[in-house]
C-alpha positions in Angstrom: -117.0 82.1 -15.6 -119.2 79.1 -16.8 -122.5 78.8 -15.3 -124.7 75.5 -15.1 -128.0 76.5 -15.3 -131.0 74.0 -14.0 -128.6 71.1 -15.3 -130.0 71.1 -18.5 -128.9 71.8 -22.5 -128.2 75.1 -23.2 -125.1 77.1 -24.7 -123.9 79.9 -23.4 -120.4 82.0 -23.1 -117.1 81.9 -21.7 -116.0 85.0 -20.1 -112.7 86.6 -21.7 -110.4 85.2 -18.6 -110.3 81.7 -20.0 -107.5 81.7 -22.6 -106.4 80.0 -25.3 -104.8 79.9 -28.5 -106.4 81.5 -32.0 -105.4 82.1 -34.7 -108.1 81.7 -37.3 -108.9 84.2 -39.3 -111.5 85.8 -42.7 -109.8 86.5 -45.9 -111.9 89.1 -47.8 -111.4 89.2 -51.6 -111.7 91.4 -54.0 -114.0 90.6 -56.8 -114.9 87.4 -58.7 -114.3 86.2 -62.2 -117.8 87.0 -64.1 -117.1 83.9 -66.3 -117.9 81.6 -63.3 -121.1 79.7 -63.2 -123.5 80.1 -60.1 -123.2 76.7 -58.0 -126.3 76.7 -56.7 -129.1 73.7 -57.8 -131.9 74.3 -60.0 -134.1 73.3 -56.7 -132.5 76.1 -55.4 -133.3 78.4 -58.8 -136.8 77.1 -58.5 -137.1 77.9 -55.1 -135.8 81.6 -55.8 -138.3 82.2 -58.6 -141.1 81.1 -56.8 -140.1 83.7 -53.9 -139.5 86.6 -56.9 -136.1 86.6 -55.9 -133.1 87.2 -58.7 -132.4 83.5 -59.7 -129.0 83.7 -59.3 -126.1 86.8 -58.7 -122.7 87.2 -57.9 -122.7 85.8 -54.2 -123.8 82.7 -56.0 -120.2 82.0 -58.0 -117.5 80.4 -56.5 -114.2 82.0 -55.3 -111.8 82.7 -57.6 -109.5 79.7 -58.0 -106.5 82.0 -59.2 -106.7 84.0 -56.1 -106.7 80.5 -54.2 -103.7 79.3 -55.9 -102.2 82.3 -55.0 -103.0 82.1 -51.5 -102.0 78.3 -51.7 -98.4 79.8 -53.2 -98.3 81.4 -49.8 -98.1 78.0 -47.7 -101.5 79.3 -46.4 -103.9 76.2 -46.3 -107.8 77.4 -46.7 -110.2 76.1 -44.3 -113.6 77.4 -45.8 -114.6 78.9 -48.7 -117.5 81.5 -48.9 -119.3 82.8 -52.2 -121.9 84.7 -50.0 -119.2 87.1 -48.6 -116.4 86.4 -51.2 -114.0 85.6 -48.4 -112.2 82.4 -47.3 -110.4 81.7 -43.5 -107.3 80.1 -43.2 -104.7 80.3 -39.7 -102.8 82.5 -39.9 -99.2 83.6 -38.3 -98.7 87.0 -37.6 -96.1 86.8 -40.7 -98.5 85.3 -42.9 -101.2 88.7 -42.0 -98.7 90.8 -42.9 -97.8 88.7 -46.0 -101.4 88.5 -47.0 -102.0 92.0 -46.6 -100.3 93.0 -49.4 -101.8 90.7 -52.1 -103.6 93.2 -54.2 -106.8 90.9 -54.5 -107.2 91.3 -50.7 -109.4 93.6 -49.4 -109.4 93.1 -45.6 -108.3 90.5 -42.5 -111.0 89.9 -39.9 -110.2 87.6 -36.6 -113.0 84.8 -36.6 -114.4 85.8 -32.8 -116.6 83.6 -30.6 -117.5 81.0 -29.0 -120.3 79.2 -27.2 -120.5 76.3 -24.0 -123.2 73.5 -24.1 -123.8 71.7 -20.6 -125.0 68.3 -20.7 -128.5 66.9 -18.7 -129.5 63.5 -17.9 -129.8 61.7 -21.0 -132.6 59.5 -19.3 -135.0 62.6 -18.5 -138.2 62.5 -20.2 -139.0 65.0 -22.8 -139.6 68.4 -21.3 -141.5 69.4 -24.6 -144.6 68.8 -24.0 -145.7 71.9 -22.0 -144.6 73.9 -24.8 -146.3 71.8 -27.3 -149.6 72.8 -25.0 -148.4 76.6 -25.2 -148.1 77.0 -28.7 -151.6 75.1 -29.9 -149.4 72.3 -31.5 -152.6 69.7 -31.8 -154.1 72.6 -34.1 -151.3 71.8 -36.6 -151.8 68.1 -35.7 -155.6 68.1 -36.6 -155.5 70.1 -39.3 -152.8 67.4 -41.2 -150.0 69.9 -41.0 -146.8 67.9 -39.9 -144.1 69.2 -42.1 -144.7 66.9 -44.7 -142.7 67.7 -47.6 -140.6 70.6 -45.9 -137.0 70.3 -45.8 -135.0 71.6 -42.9 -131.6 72.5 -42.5 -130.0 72.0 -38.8 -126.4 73.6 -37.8 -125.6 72.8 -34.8 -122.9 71.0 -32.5 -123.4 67.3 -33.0 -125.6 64.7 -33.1 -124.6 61.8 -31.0 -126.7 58.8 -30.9 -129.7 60.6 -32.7 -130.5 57.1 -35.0 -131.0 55.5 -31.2 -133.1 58.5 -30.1 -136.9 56.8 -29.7 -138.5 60.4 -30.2 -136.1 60.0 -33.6 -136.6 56.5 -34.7 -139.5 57.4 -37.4 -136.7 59.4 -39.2 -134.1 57.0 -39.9 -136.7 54.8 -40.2 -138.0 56.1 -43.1 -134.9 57.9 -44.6 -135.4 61.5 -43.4 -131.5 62.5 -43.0 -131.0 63.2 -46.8 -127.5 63.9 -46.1 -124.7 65.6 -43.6 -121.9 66.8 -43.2 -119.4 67.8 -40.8 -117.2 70.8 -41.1 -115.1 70.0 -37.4 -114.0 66.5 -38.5 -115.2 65.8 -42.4 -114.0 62.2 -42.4 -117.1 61.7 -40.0 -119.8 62.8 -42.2 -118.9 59.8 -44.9 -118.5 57.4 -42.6 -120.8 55.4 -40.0 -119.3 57.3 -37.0 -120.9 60.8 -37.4 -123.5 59.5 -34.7 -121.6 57.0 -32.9 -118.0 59.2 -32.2 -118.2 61.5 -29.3 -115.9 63.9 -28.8 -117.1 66.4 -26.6 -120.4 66.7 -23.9 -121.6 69.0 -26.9 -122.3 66.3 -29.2 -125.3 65.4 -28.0 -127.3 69.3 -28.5 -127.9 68.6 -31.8 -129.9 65.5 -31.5 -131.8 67.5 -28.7 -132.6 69.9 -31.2 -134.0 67.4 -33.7 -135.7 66.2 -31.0 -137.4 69.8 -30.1 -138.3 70.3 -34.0 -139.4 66.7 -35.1 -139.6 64.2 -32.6 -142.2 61.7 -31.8 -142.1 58.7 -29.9 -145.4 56.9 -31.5 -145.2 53.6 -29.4 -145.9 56.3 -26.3 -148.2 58.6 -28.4 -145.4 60.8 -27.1 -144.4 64.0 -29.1 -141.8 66.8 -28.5 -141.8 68.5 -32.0 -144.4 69.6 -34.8 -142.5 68.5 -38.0 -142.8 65.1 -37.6 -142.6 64.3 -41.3 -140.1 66.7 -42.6 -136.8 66.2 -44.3 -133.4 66.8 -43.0 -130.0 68.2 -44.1 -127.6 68.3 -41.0 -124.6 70.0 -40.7 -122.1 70.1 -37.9 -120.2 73.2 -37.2 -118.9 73.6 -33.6 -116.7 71.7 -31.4 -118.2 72.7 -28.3 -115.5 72.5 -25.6 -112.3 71.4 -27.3 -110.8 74.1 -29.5 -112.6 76.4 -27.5 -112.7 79.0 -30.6 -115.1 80.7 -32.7 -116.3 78.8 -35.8 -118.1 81.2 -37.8 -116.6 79.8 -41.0 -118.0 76.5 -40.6 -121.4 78.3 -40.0 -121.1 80.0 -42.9 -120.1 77.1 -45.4 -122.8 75.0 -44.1 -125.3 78.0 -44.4 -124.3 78.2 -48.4 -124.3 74.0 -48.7 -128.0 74.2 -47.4 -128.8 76.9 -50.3 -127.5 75.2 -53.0 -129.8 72.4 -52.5 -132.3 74.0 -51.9 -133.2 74.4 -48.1 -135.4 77.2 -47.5 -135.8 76.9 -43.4 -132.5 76.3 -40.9 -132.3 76.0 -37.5 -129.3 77.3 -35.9 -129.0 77.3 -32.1 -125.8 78.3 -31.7 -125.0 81.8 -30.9 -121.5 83.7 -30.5 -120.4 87.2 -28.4 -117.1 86.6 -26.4 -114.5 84.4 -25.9 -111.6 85.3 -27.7 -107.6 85.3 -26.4 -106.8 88.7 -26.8 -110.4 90.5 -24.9 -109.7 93.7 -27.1 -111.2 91.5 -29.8 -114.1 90.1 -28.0 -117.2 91.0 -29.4 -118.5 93.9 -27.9 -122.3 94.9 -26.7 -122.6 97.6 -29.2 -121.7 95.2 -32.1 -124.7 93.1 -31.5 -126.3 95.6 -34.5 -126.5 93.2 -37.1 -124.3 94.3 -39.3 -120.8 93.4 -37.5 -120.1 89.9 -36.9 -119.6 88.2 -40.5 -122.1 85.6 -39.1 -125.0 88.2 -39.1 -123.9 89.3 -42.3 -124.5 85.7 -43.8 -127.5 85.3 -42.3 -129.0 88.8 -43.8 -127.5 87.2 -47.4 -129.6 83.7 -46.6 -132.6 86.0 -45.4 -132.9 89.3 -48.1 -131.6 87.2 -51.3 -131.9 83.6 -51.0 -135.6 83.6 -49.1 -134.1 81.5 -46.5 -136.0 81.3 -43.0 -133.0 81.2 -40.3 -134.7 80.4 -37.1 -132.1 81.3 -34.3 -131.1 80.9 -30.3 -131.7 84.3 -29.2 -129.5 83.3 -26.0 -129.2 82.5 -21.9 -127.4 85.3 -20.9 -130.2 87.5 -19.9 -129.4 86.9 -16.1 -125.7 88.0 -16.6 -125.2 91.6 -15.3 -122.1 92.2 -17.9 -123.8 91.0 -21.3 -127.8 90.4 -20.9 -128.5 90.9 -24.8 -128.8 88.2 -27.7 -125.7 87.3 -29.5 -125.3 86.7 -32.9 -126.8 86.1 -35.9 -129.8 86.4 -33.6 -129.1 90.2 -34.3 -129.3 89.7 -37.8 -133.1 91.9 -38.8 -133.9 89.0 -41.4 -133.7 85.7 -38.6 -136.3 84.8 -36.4 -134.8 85.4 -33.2 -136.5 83.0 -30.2 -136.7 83.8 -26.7 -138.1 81.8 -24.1 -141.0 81.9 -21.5 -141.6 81.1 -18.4 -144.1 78.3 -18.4 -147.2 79.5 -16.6 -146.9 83.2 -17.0 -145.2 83.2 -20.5 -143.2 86.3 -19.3 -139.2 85.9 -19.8 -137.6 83.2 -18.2 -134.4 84.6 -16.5 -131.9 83.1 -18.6 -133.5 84.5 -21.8 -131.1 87.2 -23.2 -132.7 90.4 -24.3 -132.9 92.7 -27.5 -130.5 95.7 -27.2 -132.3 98.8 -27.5 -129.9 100.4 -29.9 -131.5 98.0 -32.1 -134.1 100.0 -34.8 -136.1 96.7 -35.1 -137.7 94.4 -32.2 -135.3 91.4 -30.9 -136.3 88.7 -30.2 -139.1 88.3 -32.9 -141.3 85.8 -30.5 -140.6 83.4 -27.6 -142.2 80.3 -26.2 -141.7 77.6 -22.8 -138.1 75.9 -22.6 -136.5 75.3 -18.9 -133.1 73.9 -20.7 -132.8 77.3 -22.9 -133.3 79.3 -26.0 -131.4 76.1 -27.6 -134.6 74.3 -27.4 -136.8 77.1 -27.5 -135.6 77.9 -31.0 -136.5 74.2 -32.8 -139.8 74.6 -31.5 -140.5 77.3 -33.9 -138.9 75.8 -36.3 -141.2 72.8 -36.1 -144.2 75.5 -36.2 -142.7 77.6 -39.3 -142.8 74.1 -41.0 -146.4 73.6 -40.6 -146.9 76.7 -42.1 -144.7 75.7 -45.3 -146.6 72.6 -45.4 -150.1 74.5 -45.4 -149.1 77.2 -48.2 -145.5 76.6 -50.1 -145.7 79.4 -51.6 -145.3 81.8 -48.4 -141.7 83.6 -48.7 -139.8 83.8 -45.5 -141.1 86.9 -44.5 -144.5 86.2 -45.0 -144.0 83.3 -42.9 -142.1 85.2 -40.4 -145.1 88.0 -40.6 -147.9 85.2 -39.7 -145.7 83.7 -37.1 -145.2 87.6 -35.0 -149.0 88.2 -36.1 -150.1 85.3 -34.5 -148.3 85.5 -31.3 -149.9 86.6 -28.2 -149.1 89.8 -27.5 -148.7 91.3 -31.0 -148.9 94.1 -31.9 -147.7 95.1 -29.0 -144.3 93.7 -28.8 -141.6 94.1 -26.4 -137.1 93.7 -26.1 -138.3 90.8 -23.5 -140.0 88.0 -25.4 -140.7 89.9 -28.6 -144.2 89.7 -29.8 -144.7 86.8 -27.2 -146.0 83.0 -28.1 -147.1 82.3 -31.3 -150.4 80.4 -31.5 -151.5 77.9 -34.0 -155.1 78.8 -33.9 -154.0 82.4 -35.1 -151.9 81.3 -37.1 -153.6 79.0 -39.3 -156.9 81.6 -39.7 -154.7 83.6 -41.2 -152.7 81.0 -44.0 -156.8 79.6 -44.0 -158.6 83.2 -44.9 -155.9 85.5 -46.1 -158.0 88.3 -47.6 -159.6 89.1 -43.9 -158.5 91.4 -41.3 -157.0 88.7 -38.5 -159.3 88.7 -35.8 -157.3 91.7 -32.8 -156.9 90.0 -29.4 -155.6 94.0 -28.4 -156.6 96.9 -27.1 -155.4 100.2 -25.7 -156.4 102.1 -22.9 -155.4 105.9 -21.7 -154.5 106.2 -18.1 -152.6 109.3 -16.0 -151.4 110.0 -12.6 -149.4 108.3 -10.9 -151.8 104.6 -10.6 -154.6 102.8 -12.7 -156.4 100.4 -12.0 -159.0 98.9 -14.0 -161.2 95.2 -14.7 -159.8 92.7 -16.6 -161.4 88.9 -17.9 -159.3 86.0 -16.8 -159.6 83.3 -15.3 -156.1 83.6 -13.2 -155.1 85.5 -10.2 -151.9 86.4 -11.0 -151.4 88.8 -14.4 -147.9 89.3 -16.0 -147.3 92.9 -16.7 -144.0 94.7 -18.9 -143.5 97.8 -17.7 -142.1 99.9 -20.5 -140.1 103.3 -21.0 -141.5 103.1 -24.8 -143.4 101.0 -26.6 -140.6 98.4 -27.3 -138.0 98.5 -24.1 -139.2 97.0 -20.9 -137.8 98.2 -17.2 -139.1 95.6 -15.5 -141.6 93.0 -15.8 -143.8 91.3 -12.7 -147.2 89.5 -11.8 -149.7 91.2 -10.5 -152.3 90.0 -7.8 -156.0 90.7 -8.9 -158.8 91.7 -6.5 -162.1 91.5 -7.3 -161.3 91.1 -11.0 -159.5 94.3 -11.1 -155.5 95.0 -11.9 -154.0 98.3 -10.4 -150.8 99.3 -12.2 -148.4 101.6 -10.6 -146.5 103.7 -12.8 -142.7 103.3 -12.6 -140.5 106.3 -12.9 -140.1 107.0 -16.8 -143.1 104.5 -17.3 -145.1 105.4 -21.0 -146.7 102.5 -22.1 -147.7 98.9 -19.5 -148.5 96.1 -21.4 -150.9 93.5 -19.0 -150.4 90.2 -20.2 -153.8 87.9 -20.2 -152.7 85.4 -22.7 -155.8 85.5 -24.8 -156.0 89.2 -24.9 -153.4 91.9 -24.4 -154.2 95.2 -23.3 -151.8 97.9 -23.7 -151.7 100.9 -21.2 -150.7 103.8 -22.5 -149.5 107.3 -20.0 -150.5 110.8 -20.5 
């Protein structure tokens, strides 16, 4: 069933009813010919030394052409090439999987699952940015001279129709920003003048909404809706959206490795995949949301663990769907920075916002912050933020910056499967990247409480209090708001309840049961 939600951008899944053909599918390979050169840049080689990452390994050389022509010999047309996973896909015929079974160099045949649905909003509304741009202490970046200068960022996405016409995008083009794109649905388009002029689906435009949600400014309004204002771009299109209605992890893939072998070291990707494909026995299922399943996730650990890449990711909008409620993938992946998003006054989880599974050993999503048209702009925003960050200290690897980023959110340390370890704040943020040999200043505390109620006082200037209540320290039963009287909050324990986390925005307090 496809759901509209609020009329707005976000992506989301088609249940496994809807049918249609597929037949795409990952060749895995063998080994690689040791003789081939890395194809990687020396940006790229620069990048990885400054990180003390390997400079180059295996993953970095090519596919072996012989095994190509060999596959070619087999009327089997490649559609994309990757050196990360040393595996190509091509569509295939069930007498062609058979065929390509028994070629020695091939080690397995995986069906390419997924697929994702972007609904389209007024293209006339005013930016709904701003609120988060309040949330998340942008004007501390903006004060401090941080914009993104210098930083280049790497967007996969769906499209990005009209984006050169966008006013909160003008200062790009207008001063070259788009180094270059491609387009891995319809390559013709990428070399031409049409990549931003053709539409071909209502997707087109989500890309351009993303750019939007990471860079955009409107200066003849003193309007702004992203933090990296003066960043560089690579864009890559990956998805068709609504037309093949298939999975396109391979595209994702190829224009993951084209990003890293220029050099990119932060991507935004707000696309996310879990079901959807013809035969439902080969859906995704929950359990495989572990980060180590879906070839995507894979990728995305390779881009993370030993290329240094940040991959900011869409943690998902299906948190209010009874059958699925968790992330999708890569946001599963432990090396992205999975985003989740808020609720704009409360900054508890907005309904939409998928969850982490608890299987998971790790916390999903890593942070969260204000979007009302989904985790597809929720996502950019951070990216925007991690930007600033580059710009104030290059030298950060990813997981530093991912560290400051969940440090300086407001909840940390006490983190939770809802919203992760909550909105990250710029203030915090930038003490940290400012005075790195201190002890960051603890907004936290932890109290003992037994029985079966607790009340205690609390500072804050509000009358309502989100509080997660928790069955651990990570995995929340339910979440609500909480009336105060007199300045005190009285919890009431819920069956299985250890730990209640009370929400005050500039202070957490954790509550911990005997």
């Amino acid at each position: 069933m496809i759901n509209f939600r609020n009329s707005g951008w976000l992506f989301f899944w088609v249940c496994s009813t809807v049918s249609f053909a597929q037949s795409k599918y990952w060749i895995f390979l063998k080994d690689k010919n040791p003789h081939d050169a890395p194809a990687v840049s020396r940006q790229t080689i620069e990048n990885r030394e400054k990180q003390g990452l390997v400079r180059f390994d295996e993953s970095d050389s090519p596919v072996q052409a012989s095994y190509l022509q060999s596959l070619q010999n087999q009327n089997i047309k490649v559609v994309q090439k990757s050196k990360w996973l040393n595996a190509v896909s091509a569509h295939l015929t069930q007498e062609q999987i058979l065929a390509v079974k028994r070629l020695p160099f091939v080690t397995k045949i995986q069906p390419i699952n997924g697929q994702f649905y972007i609904a389209k909003t007024d293209r006339n509304r005013r930016s709904t940015m701003a609120p988060v741009m309040t949330q998340v202490q942008a004007e501390e970046f903006k004060k401090a001279g941080f914009t993104g200068k210098n930083v280049t960022i790497g967007v996969i996405d769906a499209g990005f129709l009209e984006a050169p016409s966008s006013n909160l995008l003008k200062h790009l083009f207008d001063r070259n920003a788009i180094i270059d794109k491609r387009d891995y649905v319809n390559p013709p388009l990428a070399i031409s003048d049409k990549f931003y002029t053709t539409p071909e689906t209502f997707s087109d435009f989500h890309g351009t909404e993303v750019m939007s949600a990471i860079s955009g400014t409107n200066r003849n309004e003193t309007q702004q809706s992203g933090m990296a204002t003066d960043a560089k771009f690579y864009l890559a299109r990956t998805d068709h959206g609504t037309r093949e209605w298939r999975g396109e992890e391979d595209n994702w893939v190829a224009a993951m490795e084209w990003m890293d072998s220029l050099g990119v070291r932060l991507i935004n990707t707000s696309l996310g995949y879990a079901q959807g494909f013809t035969d439902p026995n080969e859906n995704y299922q929950i359990t495989q949301m572990d980060g180590q399943t879906s070839v995507i996730s894979r990728a995305a650990q390779i881009a993370s663990e030993q290329k240094g890449i940040l991959v900011v990711v869409s943690a998902g909008n299906e948190g209010d769907d009874p059958s699925w409620r968790i992330i999708s993938t890569p946001a599963d992946a432990q090396g992205v920075l999975a985003v989740g998003a808020t609720n704009q006054r409360f900054w508890n989880r907005i309904g939409y916002s998928s969850i982490g599974p608890e299987f998971l050993p790790y916390l999903k999503p890593n942070v969260s912050c204000f979007s009302l048209y989904g985790t597809s702009l929720s996502a950019p925003v951070i990216t925007g933020f991690a930007a600033c960050l580059m710009q104030a200290n290059p030298t950060l690897t990813n997981k530093q910056i991912i560290s400051i980023i969940e440090k300086s959110a407001h909840l940390y340390p006490y983190g939770n499967n809802f919203i992760g370890y909550g909105v990250p704040l710029a203030s915090r943020a930038l003490a940290m990247i400012q005075n790195p040999n201190e002890s960051p200043i603890s907004y936290a505390k932890e109290v003992k409480a037994s029985g079966a109620s607790y009340s205690l006082k609390v500072a804050t200037g509000n009358d309502l209090v989100s509080v997660f209540h928790k069955k651990n320290d990570k995995h929340v039963i339910s979440q609500e708001l909480l009336r105060l009287k007199e300045g005190q909050i009285t919890l009431q324990r819920k069956e299985g309840e250890t730990h209640t986390t009370i929400d005050l925005k500039n202070e957490v307090i954790e509550v911990i049961w005997d």
